[in-house]
N, C-alpha and C positions, 0 to 999 in steps of 0.2 A: 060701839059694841059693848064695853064696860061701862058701868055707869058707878059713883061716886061710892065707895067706900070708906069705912074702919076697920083697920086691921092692928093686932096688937103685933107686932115682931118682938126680935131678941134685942133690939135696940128701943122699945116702948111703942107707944101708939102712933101711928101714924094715921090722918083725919084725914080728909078733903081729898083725897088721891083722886082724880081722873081717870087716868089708864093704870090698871092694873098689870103688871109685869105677865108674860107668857110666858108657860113654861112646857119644852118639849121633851119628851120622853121616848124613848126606841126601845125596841125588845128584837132582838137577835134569836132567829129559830132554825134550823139546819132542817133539810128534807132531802131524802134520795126518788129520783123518777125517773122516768122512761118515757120518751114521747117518739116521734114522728112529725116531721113539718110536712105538709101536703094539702094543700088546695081542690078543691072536689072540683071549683071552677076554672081550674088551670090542665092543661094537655102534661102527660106523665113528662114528656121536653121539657114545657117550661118550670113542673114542679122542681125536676133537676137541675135544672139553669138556675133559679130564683134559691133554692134552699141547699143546695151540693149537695154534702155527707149528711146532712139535717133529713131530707128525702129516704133516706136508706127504707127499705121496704121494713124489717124488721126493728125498726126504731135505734134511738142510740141512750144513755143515758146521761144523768149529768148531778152531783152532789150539788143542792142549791142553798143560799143563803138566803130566808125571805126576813127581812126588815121593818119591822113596822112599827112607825110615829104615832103617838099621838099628840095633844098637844089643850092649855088651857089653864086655868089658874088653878093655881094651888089650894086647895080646904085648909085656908087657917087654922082648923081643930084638930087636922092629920098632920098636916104639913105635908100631905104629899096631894098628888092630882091624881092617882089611881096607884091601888094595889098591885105593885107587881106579879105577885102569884097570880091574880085573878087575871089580869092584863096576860102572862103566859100559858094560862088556861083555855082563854077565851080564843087565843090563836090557835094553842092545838086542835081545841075543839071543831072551829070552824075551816082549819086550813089544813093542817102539817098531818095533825091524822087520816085525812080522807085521800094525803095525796103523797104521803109516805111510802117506797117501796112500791108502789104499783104504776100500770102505762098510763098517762094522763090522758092519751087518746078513746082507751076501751076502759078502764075501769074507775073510773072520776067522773060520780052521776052530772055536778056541776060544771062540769068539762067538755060536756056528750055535745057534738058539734062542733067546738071552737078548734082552732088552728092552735096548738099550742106553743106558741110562740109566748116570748118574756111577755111580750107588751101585752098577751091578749091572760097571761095567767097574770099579773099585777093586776087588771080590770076585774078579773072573774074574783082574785082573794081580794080583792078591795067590797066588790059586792056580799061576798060571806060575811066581812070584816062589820061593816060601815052601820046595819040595823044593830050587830050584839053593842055597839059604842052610844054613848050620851051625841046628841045631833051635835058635828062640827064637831068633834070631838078626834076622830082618824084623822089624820094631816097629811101623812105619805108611808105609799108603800113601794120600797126596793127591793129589788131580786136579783143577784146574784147568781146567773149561771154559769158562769165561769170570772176567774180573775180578772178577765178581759172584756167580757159580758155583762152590763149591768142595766136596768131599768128602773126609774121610778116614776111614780104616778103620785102627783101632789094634787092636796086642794090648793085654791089660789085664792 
């Protein structure tokens, strides 16, 4: 996947490298929602059964933690692999503000249909995520619905 470099570090040049070191990086973004777990293809029983207090007709909320990796070699000329400002921009933009405060059920265009469940909102913000990043670039995204509640969705 790397292929032979020169790079000059703090300790001089280093030639003929093979693999180049990976480097991963997280960005920590907080969002508040409101959803509803409910299956259009399940009897209102087994929506209850399958999701309890999750089912609640009027939704429930939950202060969420979303995580997100990226990952790849460092710019020798930065020394970094992305800007962080832009890297926390590029999440609000495509994630944290569109789903900030409001029901992920009815008013999250990219949302409209899915079950919102962790696993199925990690797929959906990986999809917003994944075109604004360099290819291979995203690595994984965690979610944080509760302290006890977590999901990620990695490349492999």
């Amino acid at each position: 996947m790397f292929g032979v470099v020169d790079w000059i570090g703090p300790a001089g040049p280093l030639t003929n490298r093979s693999i180049m070191p990976v480097c991963y990086i997280t960005r920590v973004e907080d969002f508040c929602a409101s959803h509803r777990l409910h299956s259009p293809a399940l009897s209102d029983d087994e929506n209850r059964t399958l999701y309890g207090k999750c089912n609640n007709a009027n939704g429930h909320g939950h202060n969420y933690k979303l995580l997100v990796t990226v990952r790849g070699e460092v710019d020798p000329r930065t020394g970094m692999l992305i800007e962080l400002n832009q890297l926390a921009s590029l999440i609000r933009e495509a994630v944290t503000e569109r789903v900030d405060h409001y029901n992920l059920n009815l008013d999250v265009d990219f949302l409209q249909g899915v079950i919102p469940t962790a696993e199925n909102l990690c797929q959906a913000f990986w999809d917003q995520l994944e075109s604004r990043l360099p290819v291979g670039e995203l690595w994984e995204i965690r979610l944080e619905e509760t302290g006890r509640n977590i999901v990620s969705l990695r490349r492999e």
